[in-house]
C-alpha positions as CSV (number, residue, x, y, z in Angstrom):
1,X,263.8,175.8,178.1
2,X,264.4,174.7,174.8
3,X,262.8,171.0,173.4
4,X,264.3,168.7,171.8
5,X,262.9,167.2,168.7
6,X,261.7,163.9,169.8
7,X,260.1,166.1,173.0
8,X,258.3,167.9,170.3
9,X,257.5,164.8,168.3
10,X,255.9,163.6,171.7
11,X,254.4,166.8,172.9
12,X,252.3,167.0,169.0
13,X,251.5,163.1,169.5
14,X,249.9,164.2,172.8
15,X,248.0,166.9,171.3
16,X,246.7,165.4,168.7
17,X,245.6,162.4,170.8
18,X,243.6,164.6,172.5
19,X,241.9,166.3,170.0
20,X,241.0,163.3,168.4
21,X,239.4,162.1,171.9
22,X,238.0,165.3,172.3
23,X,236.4,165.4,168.4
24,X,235.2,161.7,169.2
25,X,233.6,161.8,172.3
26,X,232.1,165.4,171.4
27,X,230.9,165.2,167.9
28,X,231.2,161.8,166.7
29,X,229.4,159.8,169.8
30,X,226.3,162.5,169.7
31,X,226.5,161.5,165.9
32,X,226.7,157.3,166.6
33,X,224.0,157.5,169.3
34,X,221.4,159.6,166.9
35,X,222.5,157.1,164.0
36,X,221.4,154.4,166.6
37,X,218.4,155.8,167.7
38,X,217.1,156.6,163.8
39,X,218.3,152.7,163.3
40,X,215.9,151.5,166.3
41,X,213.3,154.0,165.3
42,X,213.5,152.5,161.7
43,X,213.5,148.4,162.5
44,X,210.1,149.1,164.5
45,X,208.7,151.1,162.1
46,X,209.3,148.1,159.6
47,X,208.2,145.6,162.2
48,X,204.7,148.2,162.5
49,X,204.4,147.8,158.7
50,X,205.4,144.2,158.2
51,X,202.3,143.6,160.8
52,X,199.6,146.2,159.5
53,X,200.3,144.2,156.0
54,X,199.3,141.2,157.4
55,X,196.6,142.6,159.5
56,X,195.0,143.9,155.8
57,X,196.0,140.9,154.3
58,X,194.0,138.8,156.9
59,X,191.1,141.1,156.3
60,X,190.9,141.1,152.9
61,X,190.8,137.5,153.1
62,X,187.8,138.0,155.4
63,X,186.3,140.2,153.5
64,X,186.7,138.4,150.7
65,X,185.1,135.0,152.2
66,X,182.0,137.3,153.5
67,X,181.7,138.5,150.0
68,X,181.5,134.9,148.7
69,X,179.3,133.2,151.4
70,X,176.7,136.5,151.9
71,X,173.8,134.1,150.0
72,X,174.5,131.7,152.5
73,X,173.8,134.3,155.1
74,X,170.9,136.1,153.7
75,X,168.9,132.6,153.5
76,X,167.9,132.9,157.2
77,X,164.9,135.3,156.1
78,X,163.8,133.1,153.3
79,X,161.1,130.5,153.6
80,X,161.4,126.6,153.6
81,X,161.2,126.5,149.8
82,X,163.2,129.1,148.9
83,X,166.0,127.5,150.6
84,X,165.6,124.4,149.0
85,X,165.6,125.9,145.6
86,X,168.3,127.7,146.2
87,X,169.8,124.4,147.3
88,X,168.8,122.6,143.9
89,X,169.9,125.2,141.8
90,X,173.4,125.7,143.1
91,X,174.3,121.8,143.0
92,X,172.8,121.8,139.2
93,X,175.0,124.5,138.8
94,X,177.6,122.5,140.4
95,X,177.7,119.7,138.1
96,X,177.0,121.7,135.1
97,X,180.4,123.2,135.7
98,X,182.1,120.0,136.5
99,X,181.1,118.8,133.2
100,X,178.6,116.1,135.0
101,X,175.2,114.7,133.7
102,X,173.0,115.1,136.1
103,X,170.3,111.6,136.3
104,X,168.1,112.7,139.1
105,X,168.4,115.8,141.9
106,X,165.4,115.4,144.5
107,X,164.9,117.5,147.7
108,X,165.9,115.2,150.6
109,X,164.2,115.1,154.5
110,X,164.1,118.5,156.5
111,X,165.6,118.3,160.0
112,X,163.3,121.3,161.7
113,X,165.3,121.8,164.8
114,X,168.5,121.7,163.0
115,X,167.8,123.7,160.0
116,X,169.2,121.4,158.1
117,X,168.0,121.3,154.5
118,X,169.3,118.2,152.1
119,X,169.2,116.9,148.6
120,X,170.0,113.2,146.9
121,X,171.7,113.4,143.3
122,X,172.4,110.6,140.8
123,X,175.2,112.2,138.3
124,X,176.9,110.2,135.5
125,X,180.8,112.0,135.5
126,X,184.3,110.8,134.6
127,X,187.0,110.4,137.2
128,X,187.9,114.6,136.6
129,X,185.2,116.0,136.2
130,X,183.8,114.0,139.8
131,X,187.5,115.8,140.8
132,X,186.0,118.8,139.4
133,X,182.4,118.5,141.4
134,X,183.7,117.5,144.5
135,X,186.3,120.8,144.5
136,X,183.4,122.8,143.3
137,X,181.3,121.4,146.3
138,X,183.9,122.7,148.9
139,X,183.8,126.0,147.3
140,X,180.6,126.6,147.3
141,X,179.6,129.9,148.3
142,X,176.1,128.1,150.0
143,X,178.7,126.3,152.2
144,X,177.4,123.3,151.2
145,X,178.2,120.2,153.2
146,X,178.7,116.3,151.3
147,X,177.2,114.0,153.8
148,X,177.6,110.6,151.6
149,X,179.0,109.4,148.3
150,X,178.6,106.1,146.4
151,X,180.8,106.1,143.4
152,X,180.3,102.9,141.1
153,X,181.2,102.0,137.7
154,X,178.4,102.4,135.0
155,X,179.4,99.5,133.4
156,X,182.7,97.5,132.7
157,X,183.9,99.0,129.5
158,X,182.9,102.6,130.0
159,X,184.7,105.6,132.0
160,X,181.8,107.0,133.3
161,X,181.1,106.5,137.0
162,X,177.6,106.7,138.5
163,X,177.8,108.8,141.6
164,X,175.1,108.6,144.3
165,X,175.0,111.0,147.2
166,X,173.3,113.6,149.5
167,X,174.7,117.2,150.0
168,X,173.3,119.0,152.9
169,X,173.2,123.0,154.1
170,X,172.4,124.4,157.7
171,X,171.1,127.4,158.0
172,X,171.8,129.5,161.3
């Protein structure tokens, strides 16, 4: 039985659509599927990373706001007086940086069953460098709290302000 050319043609067509199944669905699928997996594996290993970094971001964060408010949490041990000077000295330190003059800094009232310790200031301070104080206040590392303010002119003509207030701290 001989073929005819076209019978040929068709008979090599066939062949080699089989191989070509047979090479796909032997070596190339096993290939796709581990590519896959490795793909899979990879995205949730990234996703693993992408949240440990923001895990260690968040802690250094906390660590670094422990760092910077440990005073505040050593004062418990200290006595009555301590804390207060420890008060006074970190709101004259306040001002000093903000450029401020201070006018008068007194100790205020005690609340005993609150721990809460307080201090009145008088501070003569341009409009930036009140800017200045009151950032200074909110990053103080006593955690120190502004209970009032009274900001007034010194006089007509001048740009100084005359700042009246009281600054509190509540110890644990």
């Amino acid at each position: 039985m001989t073929l005819t050319k076209g019978q040929k043609i068709i008979i090599y067509v066939i062949i080699g659509i089989v191989i070509v199944f047979f090479v796909e669905r032997f070596f190339i699928s096993g290939l796709r599927s581990r590519l896959t997996s490795l793909n899979r594996k990879v995205r949730l290993a990234e996703s693993e990373l992408r949240k440990a970094m923001a895990i260690q971001k968040t802690k250094d964060k906390i660590v670094e706001d422990y760092q910077r408010t440990k005073p505040y949490l050593e004062m418990k041990a200290e006595g009555d007086k301590q804390i207060v000077a420890q008060l006074l000295k970190e709101i004259e330190s306040i001002i000093r940086i903000s450029g401020g003059t201070v006018v008068s800094l007194n100790p205020g009232e005690r609340i005993s069953e609150a721990n809460v310790y307080s201090a009145d200031f008088r501070l003569e301070v341009t409009f930036s460098q009140l800017l200045k104080f009151l950032n200074a206040i909110e990053e103080s590392k006593l955690l120190i709290k502004l209970d009032k303010i009274s900001i007034t002119s010194k006089d007509e003509k001048a740009a100084l302000l005359r700042v009246d207030g009281t600054v509190s701290i509540t110890i644990p």
